[in-house]
C-alpha positions as CSV (number, residue, x, y, z in Angstrom):
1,X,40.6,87.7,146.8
2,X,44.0,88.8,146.0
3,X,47.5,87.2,145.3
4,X,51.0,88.5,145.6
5,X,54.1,86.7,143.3
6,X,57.7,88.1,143.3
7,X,59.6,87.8,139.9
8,X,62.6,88.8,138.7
9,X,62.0,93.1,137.7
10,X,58.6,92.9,139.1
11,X,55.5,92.3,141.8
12,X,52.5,91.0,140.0
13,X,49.1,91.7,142.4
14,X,46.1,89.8,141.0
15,X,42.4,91.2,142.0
16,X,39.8,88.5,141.6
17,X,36.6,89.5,141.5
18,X,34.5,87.4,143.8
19,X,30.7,86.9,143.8
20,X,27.5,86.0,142.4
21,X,26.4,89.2,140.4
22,X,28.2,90.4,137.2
23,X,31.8,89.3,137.7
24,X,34.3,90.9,135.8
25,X,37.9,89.2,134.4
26,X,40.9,89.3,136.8
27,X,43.0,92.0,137.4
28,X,47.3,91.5,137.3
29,X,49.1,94.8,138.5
30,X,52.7,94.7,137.7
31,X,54.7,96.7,139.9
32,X,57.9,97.8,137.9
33,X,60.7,100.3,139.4
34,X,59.6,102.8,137.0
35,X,56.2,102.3,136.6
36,X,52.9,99.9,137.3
37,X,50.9,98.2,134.7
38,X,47.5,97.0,134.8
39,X,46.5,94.1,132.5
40,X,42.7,92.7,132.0
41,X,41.4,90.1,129.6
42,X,38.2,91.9,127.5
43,X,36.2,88.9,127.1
44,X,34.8,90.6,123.6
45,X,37.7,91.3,122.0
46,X,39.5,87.9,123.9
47,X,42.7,91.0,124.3
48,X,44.3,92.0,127.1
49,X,44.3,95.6,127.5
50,X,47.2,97.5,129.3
51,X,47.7,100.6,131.5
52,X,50.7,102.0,132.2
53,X,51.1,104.3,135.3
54,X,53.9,106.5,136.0
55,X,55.0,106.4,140.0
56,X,53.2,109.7,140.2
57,X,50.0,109.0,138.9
58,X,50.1,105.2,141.2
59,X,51.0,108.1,144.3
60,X,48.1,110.3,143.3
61,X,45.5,107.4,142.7
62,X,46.6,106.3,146.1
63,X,45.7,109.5,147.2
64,X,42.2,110.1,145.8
65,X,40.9,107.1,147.0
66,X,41.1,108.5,150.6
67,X,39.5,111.9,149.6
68,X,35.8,113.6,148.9
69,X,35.0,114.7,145.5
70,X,36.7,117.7,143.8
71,X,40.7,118.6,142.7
72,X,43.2,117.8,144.2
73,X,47.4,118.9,144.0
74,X,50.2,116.6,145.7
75,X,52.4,118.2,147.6
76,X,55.9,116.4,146.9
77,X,59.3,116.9,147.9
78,X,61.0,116.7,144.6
79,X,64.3,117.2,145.9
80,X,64.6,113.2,146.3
């Protein structure tokens, strides 16, 4: 399960893990202009750890979820 919310500077995606074996904490993916965050509670710790993502590396993880195993280069048009 999923949900969308619109705020001011950002989208904020939350992944919910659903199921009956090992659950883990929800995601929140904020989607910024410049970049995307990714946010999780560590239970142990009771933190919330943060990944930042440059537009690039979002583009590329998009990429490489579609494609087999090995390296990979993006072709871009860095013109834009």
């Amino acid at each position: 399960m999923f949900s969308i919310e619109h705020e001011f500077d950002s989208t904020i995606v939350t992944l919910v893990d659903e199921g009956s074996a090992h659950l883990q904490e929800d995601i929140a993916i904020n989607l910024f202009e410049d970049c995307i965050t990714i946010e999780q509670l560590d239970p142990r710790t009771d933190k919330v750890e943060k990944i930042t993502l440059s537009m690039r590396q979002a583009e590329d993880l998009a990429a490489a979820l579609d494609l087999p195993e090995g390296v990979y280069v993006v072709a871009r048009d860095d013109t834009a």
